[in-house]
C-alpha positions in Angstrom: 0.0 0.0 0.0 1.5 3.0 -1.2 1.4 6.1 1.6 2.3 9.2 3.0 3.6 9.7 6.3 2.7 13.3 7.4 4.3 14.7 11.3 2.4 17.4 13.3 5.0 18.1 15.6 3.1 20.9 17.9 3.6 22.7 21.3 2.3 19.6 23.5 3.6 16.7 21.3 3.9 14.8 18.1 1.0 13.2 16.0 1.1 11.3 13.1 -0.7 10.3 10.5 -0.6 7.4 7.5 -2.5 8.8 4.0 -3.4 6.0 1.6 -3.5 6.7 -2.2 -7.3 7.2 -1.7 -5.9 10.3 0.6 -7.6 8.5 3.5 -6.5 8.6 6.9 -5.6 5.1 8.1 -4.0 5.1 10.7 -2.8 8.2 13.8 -0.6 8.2 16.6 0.4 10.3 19.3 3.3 11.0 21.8 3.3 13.9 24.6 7.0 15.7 25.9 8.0 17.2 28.3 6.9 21.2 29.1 10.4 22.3 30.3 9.7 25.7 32.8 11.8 27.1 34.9 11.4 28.9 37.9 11.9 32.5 35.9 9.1 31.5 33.8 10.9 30.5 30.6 9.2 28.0 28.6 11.9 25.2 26.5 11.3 21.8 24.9 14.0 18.9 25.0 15.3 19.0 20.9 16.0 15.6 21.4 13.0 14.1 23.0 11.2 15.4 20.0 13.0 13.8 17.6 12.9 10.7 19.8 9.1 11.2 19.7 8.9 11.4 16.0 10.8 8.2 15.5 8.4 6.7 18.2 4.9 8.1 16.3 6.5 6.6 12.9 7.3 3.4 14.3 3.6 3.2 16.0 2.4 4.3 12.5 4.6 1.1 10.6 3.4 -1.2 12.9 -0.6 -0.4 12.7 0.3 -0.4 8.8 3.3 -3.1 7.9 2.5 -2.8 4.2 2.6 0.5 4.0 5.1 1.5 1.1 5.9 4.8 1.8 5.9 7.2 -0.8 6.3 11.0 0.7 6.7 12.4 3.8 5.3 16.1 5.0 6.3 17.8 8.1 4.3 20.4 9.7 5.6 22.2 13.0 5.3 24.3 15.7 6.6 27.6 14.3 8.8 30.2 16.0 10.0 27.4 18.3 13.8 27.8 18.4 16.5 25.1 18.7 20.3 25.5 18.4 22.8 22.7 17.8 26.4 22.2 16.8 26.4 21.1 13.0 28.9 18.9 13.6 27.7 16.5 16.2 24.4 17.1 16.0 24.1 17.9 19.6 21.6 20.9 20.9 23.2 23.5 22.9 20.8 24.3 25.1 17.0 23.4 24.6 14.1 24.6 22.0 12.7 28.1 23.3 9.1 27.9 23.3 7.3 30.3 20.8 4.6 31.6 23.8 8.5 31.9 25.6 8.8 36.2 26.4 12.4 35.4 27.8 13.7 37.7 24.6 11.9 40.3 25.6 15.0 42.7 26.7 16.3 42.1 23.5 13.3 43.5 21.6 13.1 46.0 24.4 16.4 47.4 23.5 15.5 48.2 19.4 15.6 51.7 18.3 13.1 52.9 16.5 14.3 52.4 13.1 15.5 49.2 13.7 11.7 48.2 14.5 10.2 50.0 11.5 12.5 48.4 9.3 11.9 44.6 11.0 7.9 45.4 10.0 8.4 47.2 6.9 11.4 44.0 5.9 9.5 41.0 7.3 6.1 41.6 8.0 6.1 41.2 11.3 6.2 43.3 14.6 9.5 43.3 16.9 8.5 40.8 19.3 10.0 38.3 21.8 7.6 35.9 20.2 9.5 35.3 17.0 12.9 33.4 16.4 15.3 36.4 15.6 15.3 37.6 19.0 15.2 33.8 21.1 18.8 33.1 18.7 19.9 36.4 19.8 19.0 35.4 23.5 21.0 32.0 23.1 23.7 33.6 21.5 24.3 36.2 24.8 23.4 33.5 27.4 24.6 30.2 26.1 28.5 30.2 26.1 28.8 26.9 23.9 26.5 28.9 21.8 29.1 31.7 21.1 31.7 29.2 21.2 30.4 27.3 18.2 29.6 30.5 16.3 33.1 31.5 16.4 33.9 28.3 15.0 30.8 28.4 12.2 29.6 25.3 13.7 26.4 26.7 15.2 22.9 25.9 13.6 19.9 27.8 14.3 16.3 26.7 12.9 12.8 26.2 14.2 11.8 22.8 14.5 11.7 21.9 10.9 14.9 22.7 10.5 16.2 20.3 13.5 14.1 17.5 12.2 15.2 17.7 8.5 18.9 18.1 9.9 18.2 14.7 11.9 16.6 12.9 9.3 18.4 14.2 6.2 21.7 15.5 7.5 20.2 18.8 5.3 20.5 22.3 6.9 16.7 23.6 4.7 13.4 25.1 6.1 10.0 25.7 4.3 9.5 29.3 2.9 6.6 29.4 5.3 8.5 29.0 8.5 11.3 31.2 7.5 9.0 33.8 6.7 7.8 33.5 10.7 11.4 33.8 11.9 11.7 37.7 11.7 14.7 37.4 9.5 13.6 36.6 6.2 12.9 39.8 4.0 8.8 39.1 2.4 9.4 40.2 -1.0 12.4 38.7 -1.7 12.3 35.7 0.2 15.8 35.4 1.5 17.5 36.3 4.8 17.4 40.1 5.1 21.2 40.8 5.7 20.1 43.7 7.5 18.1 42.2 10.0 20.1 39.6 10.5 22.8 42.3 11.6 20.6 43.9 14.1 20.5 40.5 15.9 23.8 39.3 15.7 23.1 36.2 13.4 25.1 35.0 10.1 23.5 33.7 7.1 25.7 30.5 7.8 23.8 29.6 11.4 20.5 29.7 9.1 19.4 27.0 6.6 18.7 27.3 3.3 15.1 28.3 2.2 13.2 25.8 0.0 9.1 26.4 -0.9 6.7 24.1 0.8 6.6 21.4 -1.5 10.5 21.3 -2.1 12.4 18.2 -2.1 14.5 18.6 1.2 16.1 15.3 1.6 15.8 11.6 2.0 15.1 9.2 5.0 14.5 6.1 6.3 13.5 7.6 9.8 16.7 5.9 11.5 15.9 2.7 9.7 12.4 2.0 10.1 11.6 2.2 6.5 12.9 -0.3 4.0 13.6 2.0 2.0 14.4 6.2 1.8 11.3 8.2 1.1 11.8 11.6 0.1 10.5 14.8 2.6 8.3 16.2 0.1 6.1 19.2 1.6 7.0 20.8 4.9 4.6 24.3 6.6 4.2 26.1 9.8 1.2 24.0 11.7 -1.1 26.9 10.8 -0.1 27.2 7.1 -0.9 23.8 6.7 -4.2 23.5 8.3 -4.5 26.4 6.0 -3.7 24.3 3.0 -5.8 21.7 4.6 -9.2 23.1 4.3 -8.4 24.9 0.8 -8.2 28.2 1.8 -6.5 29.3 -1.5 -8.6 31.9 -2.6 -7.8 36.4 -1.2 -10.2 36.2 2.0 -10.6 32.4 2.8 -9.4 32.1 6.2 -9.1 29.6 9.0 -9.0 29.8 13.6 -6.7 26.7 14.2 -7.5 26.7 18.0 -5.0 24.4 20.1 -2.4 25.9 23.1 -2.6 29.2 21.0 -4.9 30.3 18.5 -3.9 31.1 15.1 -6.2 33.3 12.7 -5.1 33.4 9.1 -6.5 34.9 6.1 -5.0 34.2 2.4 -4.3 36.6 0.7 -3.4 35.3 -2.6 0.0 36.9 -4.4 -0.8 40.1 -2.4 1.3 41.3 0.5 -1.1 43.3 2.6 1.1 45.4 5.1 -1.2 45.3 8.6 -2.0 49.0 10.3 -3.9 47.4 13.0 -1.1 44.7 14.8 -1.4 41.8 12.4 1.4 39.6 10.6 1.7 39.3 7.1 3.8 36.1 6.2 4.1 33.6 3.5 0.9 31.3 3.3 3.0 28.2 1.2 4.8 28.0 -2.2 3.2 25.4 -4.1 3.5 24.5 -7.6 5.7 27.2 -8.2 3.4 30.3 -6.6 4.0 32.1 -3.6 0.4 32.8 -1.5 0.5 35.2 1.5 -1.7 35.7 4.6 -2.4 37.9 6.9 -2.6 36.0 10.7 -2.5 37.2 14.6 -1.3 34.8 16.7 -2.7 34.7 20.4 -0.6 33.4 23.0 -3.2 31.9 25.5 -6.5 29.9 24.2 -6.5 26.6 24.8 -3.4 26.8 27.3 -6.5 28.3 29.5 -8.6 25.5 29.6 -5.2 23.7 30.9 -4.5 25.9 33.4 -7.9 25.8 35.1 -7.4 22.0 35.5 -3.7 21.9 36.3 -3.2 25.3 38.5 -6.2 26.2 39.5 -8.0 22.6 39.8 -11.6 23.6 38.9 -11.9 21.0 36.3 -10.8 17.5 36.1 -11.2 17.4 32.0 -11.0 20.4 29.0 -14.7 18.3 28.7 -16.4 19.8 31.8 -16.1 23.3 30.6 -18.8 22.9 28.1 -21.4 21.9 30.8 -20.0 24.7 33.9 -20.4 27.4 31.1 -23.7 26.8 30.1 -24.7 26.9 33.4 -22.8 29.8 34.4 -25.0 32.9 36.0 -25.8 35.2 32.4 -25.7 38.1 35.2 -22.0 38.0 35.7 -19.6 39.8 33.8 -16.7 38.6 34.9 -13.0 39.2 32.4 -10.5 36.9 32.4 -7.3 38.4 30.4 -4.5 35.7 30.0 -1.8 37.7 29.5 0.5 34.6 31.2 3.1 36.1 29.3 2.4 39.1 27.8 -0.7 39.2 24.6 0.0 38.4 21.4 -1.7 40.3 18.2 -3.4 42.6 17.8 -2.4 44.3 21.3 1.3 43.4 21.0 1.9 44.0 24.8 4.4 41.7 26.2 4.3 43.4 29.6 1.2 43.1 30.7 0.2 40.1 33.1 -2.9 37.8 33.2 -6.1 39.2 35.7 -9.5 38.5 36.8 -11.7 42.0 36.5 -15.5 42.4 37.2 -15.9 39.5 39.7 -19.1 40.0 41.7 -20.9 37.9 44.7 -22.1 36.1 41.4 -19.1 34.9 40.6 -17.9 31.1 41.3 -16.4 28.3 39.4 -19.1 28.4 36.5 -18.3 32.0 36.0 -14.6 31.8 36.0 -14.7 29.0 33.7 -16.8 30.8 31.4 -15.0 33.7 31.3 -11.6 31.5 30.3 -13.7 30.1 27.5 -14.8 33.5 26.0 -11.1 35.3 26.5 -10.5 32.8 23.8 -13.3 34.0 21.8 -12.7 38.0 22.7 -9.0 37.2 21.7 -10.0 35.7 18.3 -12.7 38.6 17.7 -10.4 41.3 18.2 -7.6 39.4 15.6 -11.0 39.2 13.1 -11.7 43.0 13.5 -8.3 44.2 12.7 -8.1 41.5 9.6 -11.4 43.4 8.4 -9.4 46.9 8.8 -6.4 45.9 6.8 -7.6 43.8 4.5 -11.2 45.1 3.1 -12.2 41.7 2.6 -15.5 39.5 2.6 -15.1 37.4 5.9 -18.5 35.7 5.6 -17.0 32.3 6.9 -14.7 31.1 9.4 -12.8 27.6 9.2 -12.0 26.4 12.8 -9.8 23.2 13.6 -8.3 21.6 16.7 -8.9 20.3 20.0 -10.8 23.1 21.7 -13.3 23.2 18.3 -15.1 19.7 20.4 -16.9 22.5 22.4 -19.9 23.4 21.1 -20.4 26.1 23.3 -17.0 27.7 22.3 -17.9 27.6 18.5 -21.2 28.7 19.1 -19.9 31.5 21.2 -17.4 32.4 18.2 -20.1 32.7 15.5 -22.2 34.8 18.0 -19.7 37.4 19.1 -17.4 37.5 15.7 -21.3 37.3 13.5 -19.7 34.8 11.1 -20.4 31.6 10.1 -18.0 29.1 12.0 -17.5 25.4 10.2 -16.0 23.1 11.9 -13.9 20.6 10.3 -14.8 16.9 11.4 -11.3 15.7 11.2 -8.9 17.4 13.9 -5.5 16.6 12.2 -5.9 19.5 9.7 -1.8 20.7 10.5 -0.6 16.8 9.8 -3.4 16.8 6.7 -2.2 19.6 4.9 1.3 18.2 4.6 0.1 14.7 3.8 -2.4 16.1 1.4 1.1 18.2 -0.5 3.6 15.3 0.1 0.9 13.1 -2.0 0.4 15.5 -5.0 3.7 16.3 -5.1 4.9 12.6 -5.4 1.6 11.9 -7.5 0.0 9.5 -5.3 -3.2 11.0 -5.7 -5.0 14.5 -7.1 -6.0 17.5 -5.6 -9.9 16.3 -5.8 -9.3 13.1 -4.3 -7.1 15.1 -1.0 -9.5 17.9 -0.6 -13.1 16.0 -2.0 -13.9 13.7 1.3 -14.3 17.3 3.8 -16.8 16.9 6.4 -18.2 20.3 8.7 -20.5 21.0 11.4 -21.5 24.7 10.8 -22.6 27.4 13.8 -24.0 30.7 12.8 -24.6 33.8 15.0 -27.6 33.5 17.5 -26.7 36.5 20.7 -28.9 39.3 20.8 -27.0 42.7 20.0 -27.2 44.1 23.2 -25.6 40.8 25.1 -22.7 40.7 22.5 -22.7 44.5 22.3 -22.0 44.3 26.3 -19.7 41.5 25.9 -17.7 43.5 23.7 -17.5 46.5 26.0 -16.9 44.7 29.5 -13.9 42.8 27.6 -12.4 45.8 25.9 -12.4 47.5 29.3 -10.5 45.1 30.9 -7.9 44.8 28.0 -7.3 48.1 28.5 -6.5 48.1 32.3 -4.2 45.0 31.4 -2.7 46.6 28.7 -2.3 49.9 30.4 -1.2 48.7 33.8 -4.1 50.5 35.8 -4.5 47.4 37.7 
């Protein structure tokens, strides 16, 4: 049986999936690491246990399917995750910094002016601790090996893409798409902006060559679990390739991929649209020999909220329970929850700001609270919609959502009422491990673009709140946004 193997490798683990030449999912698996944080609050993952990890899903994969053949592989990844290693041995020098990981911040802090204006206006995205530009600069100040190597041009920087390939293919490449989320790759040109990458202290050597999505970067046999090398044939940012997944291709098709973070992107086709109102503008994919770009806002904190009621604050045994406690939750209280855990994301851009409660009443109890973290992800998601409205002018009629979180009904429901769009859900939750698979198998010709994207299934939410409830919604949240944001609390 001829196949793809397609890797998700996200924030909380590695997922797999097995396509057949039908481009049907046959067979998943899943393996969890380690959330590395330190008493400072800075947020790593082990380079090697995730490599470990991916070895361990394909090998789960192989044995549910022994006569799978494969064919292709695609890679999709957590983004601005950064990892460092010594090219030589292949050994990290420190581990992965997390992408939700403000550690950077003094770095970013420290930018004139002009050097920020010219990071936006080059790359398309705001000077941030969030992206990988400053987390290499950090390494290379605070990890002595790191300077060490540098000085010997043995030091290799890359977001996890990169650090699988190099394990599996001994190839130093990334996709055009992750590149274009590192903050040092220029968005018209598509190459590392030399001038950017002097601002932060980084060579073009440390940084691996740039390939589009459905390149050919490399051949493996995952450490000898296949019988033979297959080649790596699409690799994308876990958003760009949910993205692909539900066939967003067309200037104002957009997708919510909600899982530890949210990510809301918009194509928008050959066009770069340069954001006034705190968005990104990256590249979507190349594929079949086009560059597409979107326009996205990240948000640090969605379904990392539903996780932290259960494992800090203990109100919930289960993300399952929420659904239940907010639809019983008192419609009288208007309480806030802000999770600025470190710092918001876009539109608001505030990396100083810290996480708060505001409005709480006598009302308020554990129904409440957990309501509240349901619709910050909502509120968070709204506001990233508005602004995408602002820059872009476009038609925004329809929402795709994927991931975990999307299993709440009351969540999606509560997106289509306070956003007023139509929210369709897609049925299968491995959209970021689908896109790839669905690439890797055109590319390699295993099957067509009708066959990948023909078999879609969607459960569809439209807007039911009265104005008045979403127009106070609205108001209570962009209050206490701004008493975050401003420090007045």
């Amino acid at each position: 049986m001829k196949s793809v193997l397609a890797i998700d490798q996200s924030t909380q683990g590695t997922k797999g999936i097995l396509l057949n030449d039908r481009a049907e999912i046959v067979a998943k698996a899943y393996l969890p690491h380690r959330q590395i944080i330190t008493p400072k609050g800075y947020i790593s993952h082990d380079p090697n246990e995730i490599y470990k990890n991916v070895l361990g899903v394909a090998a789960k994969l192989l044995s549910e399917c022994p006569s799978a053949e494969i064919a292709a592989v695609g890679i999709s990844n957590q983004r601005e995750t950064t990892a460092a290693w010594d090219g030589a041995t292949n050994e990290p020098v420190t581990d992965a910094i997390v992408w939700h990981c403000s550690r950077a911040g003094k770095i970013c802090d420290s930018l004139t002016q002009d050097e920020r204006k010219l990071i936006l206006s080059s790359t398309g995205l705001p000077a941030s601790p969030f992206f990988p530009a400053a987390k290499a600069a950090w390494i290379l100040e605070h990890v002595p090996r790191a300077r060490e190597l540098a000085d010997k041009d043995r030091l290799k920087f890359g977001t996890v893409d990169s650090w699988l390939i190099y394990r599996l293919c001994g190839e130093h490449l990334c996709d055009v798409s992750n590149a274009s989320r590192t903050q040092l790759m220029n968005l018209s040109s598509l190459r590392w902006d030399e001038n950017i990458l002097k601002i932060f202290g980084i060579t073009p050597e440390m940084l691996p060559k740039i390939l589009p999505s459905d390149g050919n970067f490399g051949m493996t046999d995952f450490c000898g679990l296949l019988k033979h090398k297959a080649p790596i044939l699409a690799v994308m940012g876990d958003s760009h390739s949910a993205l692909f997944a539900h066939r967003c291709e067309n200037p104002g098709q957009l997708k919510i991929t909600y899982g530890t973070g949210s990510s809301v992107m918009m194509n928008t086709g050959s066009r770069i649209i340069r954001s006034e109102n705190g968005l990104a503008s990256s590249v979507a994919w190349g594929f079949g020999g086009k560059i597409f770009y979107v326009l996205e806002g990240n948000i640090n904190y969605s379904g990392e909220v539903v996780t932290w009621l259960k494992d800090s604050l203990k109100l919930i045994n289960s993300p399952a329970e929420t659904e239940a406690l907010a639809e019983d939750a008192n419609i009288s209280d208007r309480t806030c929850l802000v999770p600025a855990f470190s710092g918001l994301g876009a539109p608001y851009w505030s990396e100083n700001s810290r996480a708060a409660i505001i409005g709480m009443s006598r009302l308020t109890g554990k129904a409440e609270i957990v309501r509240a973290a349901l619709s910050s992800i909502c509120l968070q998601i709204n506001d990233v919609l508005e602004a995408m409205k602002r820059d872009s002018g476009l038609d925004m009629g329809i929402a795709y959502a994927d991931g975990g979180p999307t299993e709440n009904r009351y969540l999606m429901q509560l997106q289509s009422d306070l956003s007023q769009i139509e929210i369709k859900v897609s049925e299968e939750n491995e959209l970021s491990a689908l896109g790839v698979g669905f690439m890797a198998g055109i590319r390699a010709g295993l099957f067509s673009d009708d066959a990948a994207f023909g078999k879609r299934g969607y459960r569809s939410f439209t807007p039911k709140m009265s104005d008045g409830e979403r127009k106070t919604c609205l108001s209570d949240w962009k209050r206490a946004v701004e008493a975050v944001t401003k420090g007045s609390i």
